[in-house]
C-alpha positions in Angstrom: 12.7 -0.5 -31.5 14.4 2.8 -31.3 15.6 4.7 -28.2 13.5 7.6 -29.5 9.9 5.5 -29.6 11.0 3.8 -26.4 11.6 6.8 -25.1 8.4 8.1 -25.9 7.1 5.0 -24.4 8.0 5.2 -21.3 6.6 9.1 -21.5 3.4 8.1 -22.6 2.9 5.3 -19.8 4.3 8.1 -16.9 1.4 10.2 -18.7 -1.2 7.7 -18.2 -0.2 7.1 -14.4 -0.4 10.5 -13.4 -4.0 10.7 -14.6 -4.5 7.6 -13.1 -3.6 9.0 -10.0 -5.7 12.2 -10.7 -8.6 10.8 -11.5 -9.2 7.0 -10.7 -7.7 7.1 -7.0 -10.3 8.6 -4.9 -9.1 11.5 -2.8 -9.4 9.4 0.5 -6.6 7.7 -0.5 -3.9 10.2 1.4 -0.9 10.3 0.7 -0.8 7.1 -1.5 -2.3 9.7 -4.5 0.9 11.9 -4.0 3.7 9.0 -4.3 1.6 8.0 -7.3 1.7 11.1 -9.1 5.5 11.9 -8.4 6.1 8.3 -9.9 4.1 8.8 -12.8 6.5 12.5 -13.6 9.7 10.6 -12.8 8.3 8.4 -15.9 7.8 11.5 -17.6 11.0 12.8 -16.9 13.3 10.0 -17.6 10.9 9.2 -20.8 12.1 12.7 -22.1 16.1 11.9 -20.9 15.9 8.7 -23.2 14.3 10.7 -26.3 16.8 13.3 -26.3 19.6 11.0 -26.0 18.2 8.7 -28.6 17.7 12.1 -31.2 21.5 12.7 -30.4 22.4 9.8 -31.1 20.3 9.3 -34.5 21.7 12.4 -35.3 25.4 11.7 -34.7 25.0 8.6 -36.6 23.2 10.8 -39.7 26.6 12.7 -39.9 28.8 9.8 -39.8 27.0 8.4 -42.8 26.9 12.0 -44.8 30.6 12.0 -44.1 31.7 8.7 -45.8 
């Protein structure tokens, strides 16, 4: 597996938590709805950190090879 698809992965599941949050947990819930939504974005947000490192990466390695 790739950095990029895990990357994308991990996105994809911080995605699906915050509508989890948004829509399956019922508004009675307090503050637990809140700590699940700001996990869910900190998926999101380190989902996108891995996929642009792993594009970096993909592409430094893309110029190593066009090099030799």
């Amino acid at each position: 597996m790739s950095i990029t698809l895990a990357g994308m992965l991990v996105t994809f599941s911080g995605i699906a938590v915050v509508l989890a949050g948004l829509m399956v947990i019922p508004e009675e819930a307090g503050p637990f709805k809140y700590v699940v939504i700001a996990i869910g974005w900190v998926f999101i947000i380190i989902g996108i950190v891995v996929r642009i490192y792993g594009m970096k990466m993909e592409k430094k390695m893309e110029q190593l090879k066009q090099k030799k």
